[in-house]
C-alpha positions in Angstrom: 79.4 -243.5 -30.9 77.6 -246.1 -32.9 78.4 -248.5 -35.4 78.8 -247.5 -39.1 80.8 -247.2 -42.2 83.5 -245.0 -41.3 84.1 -244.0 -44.7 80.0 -243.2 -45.9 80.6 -239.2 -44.4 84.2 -238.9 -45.1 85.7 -235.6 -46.0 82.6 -234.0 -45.3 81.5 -231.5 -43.0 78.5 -231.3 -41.2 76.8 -228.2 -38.9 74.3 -229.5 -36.8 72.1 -227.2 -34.3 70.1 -228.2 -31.2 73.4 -231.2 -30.8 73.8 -230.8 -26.9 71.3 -233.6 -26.4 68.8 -235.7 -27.3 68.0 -236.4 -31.3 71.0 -233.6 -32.1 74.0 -235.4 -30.4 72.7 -238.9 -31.7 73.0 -237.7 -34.9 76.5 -235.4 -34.2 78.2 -238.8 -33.0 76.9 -240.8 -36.2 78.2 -238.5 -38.2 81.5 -238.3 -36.7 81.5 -242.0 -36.7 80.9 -241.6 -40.1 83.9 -239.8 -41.2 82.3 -236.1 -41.0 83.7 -233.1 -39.1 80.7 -232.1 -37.0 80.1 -228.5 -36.1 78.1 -229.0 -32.6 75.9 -225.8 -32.1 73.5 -224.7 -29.3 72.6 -222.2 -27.1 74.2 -224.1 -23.6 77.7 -224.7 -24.0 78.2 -227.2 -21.7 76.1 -229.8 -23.5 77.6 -228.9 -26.7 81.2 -229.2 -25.1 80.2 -232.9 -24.1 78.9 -233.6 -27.4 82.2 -232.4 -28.9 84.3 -234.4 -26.1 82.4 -237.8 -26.9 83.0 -237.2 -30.5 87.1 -236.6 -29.8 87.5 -239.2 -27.4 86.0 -241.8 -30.1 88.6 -240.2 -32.7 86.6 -237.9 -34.3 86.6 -234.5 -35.2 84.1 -232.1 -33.6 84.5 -228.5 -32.5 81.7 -226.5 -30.1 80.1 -223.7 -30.8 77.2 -221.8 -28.8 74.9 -220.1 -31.0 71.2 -218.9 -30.6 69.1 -220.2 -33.3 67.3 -217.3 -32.4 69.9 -214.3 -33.5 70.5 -214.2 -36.9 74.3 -212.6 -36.2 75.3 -215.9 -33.8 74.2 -218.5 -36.7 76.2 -216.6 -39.2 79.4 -216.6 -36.9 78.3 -220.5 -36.6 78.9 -221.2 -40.1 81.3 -219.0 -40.9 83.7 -220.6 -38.2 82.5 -224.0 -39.5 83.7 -222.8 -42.8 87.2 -221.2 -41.2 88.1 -224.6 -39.3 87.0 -227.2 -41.7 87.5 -225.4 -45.3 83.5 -225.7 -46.3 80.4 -227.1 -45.1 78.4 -230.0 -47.3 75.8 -230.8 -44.0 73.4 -228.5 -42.3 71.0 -230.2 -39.8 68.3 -227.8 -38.5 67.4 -229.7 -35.1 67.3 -227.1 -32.8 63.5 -226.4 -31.4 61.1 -225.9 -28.3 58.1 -226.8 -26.9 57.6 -223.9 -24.1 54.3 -224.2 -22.9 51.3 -226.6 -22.8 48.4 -224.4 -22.7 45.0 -223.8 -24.6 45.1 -221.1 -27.1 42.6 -219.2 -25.0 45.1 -219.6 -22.0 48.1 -219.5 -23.5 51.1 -216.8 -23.2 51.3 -214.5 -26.3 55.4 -214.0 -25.6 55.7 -218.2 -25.3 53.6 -218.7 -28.6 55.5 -216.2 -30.5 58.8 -217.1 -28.8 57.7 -221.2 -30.4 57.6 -219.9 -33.7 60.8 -217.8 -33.6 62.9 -220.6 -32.7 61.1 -223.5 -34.5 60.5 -221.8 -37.6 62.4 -218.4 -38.0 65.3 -220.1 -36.7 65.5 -223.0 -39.0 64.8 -219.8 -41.7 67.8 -218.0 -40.0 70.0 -221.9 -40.3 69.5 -222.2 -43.7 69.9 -218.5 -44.7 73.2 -218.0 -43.1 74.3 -221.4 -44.6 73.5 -221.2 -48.3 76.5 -218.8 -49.3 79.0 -221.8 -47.9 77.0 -224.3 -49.6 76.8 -223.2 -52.8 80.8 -222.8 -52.8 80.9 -226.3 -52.2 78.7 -226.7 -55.1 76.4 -229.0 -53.6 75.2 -230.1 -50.3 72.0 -230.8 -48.0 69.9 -229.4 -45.5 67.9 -231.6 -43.0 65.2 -230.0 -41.3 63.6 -232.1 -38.3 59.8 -231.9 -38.3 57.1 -233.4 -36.2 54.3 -235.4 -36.7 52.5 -232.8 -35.2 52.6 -230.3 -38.2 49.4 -232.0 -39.6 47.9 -234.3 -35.9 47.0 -231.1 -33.6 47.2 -231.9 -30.1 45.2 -229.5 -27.5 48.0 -227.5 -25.4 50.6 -227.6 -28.3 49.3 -224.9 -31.3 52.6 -222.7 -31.1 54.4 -226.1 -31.8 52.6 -227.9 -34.4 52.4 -224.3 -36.7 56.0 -223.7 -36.2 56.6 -227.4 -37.6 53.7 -227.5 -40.2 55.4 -223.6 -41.7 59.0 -225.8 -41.5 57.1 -228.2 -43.9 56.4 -225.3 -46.1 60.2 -223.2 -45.8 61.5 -227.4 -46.9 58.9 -227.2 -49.8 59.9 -223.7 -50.7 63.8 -224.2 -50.1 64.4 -227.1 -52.2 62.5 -225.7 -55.6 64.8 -222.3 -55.1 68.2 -224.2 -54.4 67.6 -227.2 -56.9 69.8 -225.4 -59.6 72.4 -225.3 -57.0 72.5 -229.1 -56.6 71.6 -228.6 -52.8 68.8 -230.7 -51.6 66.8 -230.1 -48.8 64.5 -232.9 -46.9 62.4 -233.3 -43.8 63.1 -236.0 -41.3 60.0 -236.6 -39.1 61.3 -238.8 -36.0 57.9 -239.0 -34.6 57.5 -239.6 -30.8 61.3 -240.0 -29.7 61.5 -239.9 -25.6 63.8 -236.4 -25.1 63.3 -233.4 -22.8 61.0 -231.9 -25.1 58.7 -234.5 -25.4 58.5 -235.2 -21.8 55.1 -233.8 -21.7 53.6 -234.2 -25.0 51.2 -236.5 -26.0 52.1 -240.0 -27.9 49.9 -240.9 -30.4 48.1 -244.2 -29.6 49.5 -247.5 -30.8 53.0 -245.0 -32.1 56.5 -246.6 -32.0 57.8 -244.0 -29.3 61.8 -244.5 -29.9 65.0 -243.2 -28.5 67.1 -240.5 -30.0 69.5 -243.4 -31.3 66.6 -244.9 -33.3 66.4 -241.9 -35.7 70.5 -242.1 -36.6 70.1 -244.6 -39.6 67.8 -242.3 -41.7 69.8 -239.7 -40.5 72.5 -241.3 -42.2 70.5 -242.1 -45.1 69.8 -238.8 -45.8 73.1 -237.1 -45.5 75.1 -239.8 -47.8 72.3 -239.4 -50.7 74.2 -238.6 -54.0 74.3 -235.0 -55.0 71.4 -235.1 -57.2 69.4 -237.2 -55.1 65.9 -236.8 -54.2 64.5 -233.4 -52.8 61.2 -231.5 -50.8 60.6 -235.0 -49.2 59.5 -236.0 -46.0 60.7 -239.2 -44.5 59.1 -240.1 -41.6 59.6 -243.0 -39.0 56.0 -242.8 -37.8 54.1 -245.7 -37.9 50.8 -243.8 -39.4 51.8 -240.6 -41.4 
């Protein structure tokens, strides 16, 4: 787990989907290190149960939880379990995504493309949804939605995924004017090119500081230990050129 301030998260609870791997169990270990119970979702439960192991080993506290980001009813057991073991939730990271193909729109699979967007985008709609209620109780909170670079640099091969991420941009945008009343701010974290499974085929922009998952903890951080009425619709990006 890396290094931090083991008192910056503390007492808080955070809910992070996609955190078997790459950018998602970076950010699930700085948070435990951080002092946050982390909620480590996604769809294979082996990943999730190593993320969860790392985080107990270390002296954290984590629990694992397969969900679909996909099924509305799996991410509303999520976070009602998160809310069971841990008494609330103040953290929601919506990480979880896909890349499925890597094909023309003229050749490209109608099931795949609309597959892309269900995850991407309906399931980051289905994250945030099914974790407002446990929010509000808390009577703040924040919502981190990882978005690409890609949502505004379209890359031949890669439609499905840059309008999932560019209609994330917009659900942030709309999320953040309906929930500001609550005190819940909700931000987008672009990592830009970070070397995972799912961007083992994508193009790298030229001259781009392509990082490891690692790299993108500190915002990470950043953004989940902002004060309550701290800023909101933003996109922070660790891209070299927006």
């Amino acid at each position: 787990m890396s290094r931090t301030d083991p008192n910056l998260l503390k007492n808080k609870v955070a809910v992070i989907t996609g955190a078997g791997r790459g950018i998602g169990r970076a950010i699930a270990l700085a948070y435990a290190s951080a002092g946050a119970a982390v909620v480590c979702s996604a769809r294979g439960e082996a990943e999730i149960t190593q993320t969860a192991n790392l985080i107990r080993e270390a002296g954290g506290r984590a629990i694992a939880h397969v969900a679909d980001v996909g099924d509305y009813q799996a991410i509303a057991s999520l976070f009602q379990r998160a809310s069971n073991e841990y008494g609330g939730i103040d953290i929601v990271v919506a990480n979880a995504g896909v890349a499925l193909e890597q094909r023309r729109i003229a050749d490209s699979d109608p099931a795949l493309w609309s597959k892309t967007i269900d995850i991407n985008l309906t399931g980051a709609y289905y994250t945030a949804h099914a974790a407002i209620p446990h929010l509000r109780r808390r009577g703040a909170g924040k919502i981190i939605m990882v978005g690409s670079g890609q949502r505004k640099r379209p890359a031949p091969g890669f439609s499905a995924y840059s309008c999932s991420k560019s209609g994330l941009w917009m659900l942030t945008q709309s999320l953040a004017v309906e929930l500001q009343e609550d005190n819940i701010s909700v931000n987008e974290l672009i990592p830009g090119p970070v070397r995972t499974d799912l961007t083992r085929n994508a193009p790298m922009p030229p001259g781009e500081w392509v990082k490891e998952p690692a790299d993108v903890v500190p915002l990470a951080l950043f953004l989940a230990s902002m004060p309550d009425a701290g800023p909101s619709a933003q996109s922070y990006s660790l891209m070299r050129r927006a």
